[in-house]
N, C-alpha and C positions, 0 to 999 in steps of 0.2 A: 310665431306670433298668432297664428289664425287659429291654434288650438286653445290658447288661452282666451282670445274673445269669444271661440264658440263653448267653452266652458262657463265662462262668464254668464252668456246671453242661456243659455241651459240651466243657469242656479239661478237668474232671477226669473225665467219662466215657471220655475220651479215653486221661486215663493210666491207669485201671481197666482199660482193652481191652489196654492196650500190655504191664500187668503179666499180665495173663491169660494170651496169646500168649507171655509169656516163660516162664511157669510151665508153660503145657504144654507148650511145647519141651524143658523141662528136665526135665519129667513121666515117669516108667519106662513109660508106657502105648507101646504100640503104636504104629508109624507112620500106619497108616489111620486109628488113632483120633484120633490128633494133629492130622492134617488135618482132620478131620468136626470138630474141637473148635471149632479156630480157623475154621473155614470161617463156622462157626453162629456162633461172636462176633463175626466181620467182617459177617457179612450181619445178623445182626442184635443188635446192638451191646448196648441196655442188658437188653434179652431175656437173650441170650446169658451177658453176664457173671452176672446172677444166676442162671439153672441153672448156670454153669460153677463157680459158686461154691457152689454146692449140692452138684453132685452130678460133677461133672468130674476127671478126673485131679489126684492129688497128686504132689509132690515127687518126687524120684527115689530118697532114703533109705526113705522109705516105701512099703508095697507093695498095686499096685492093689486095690480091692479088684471 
């Protein structure tokens, strides 16, 4: 049973990172910034997503702050 919830909690980590990476591509921030974003969510993943989700580039309608 604990290999199927940590599979589980691993695939939607998964697609939390993939949406993150999409959203700052599509982010109006900077290109350096873009990189250093997704660098810090790929290297460290669940880290990563929650500052990126804190405090990380928004939408491209909205403007950085």
């Amino acid at each position: 049973m604990g290999i199927e919830v940590a599979g589980l909690g691993g695939l939607i980590l998964l697609i939390l990172n993939i949406w993150a990476i999409v959203s700052i591509v599509g982010s109006g921030a900077s290109t350096g910034s873009k990189v250093l974003w997704i660098l810090f969510v790929l290297i460290l993943p669940l880290i990563g997503f929650i500052v990126w989700l804190i405090a990380g580039p928004r939408g491209g309608a909205r403007a950085a702050v």
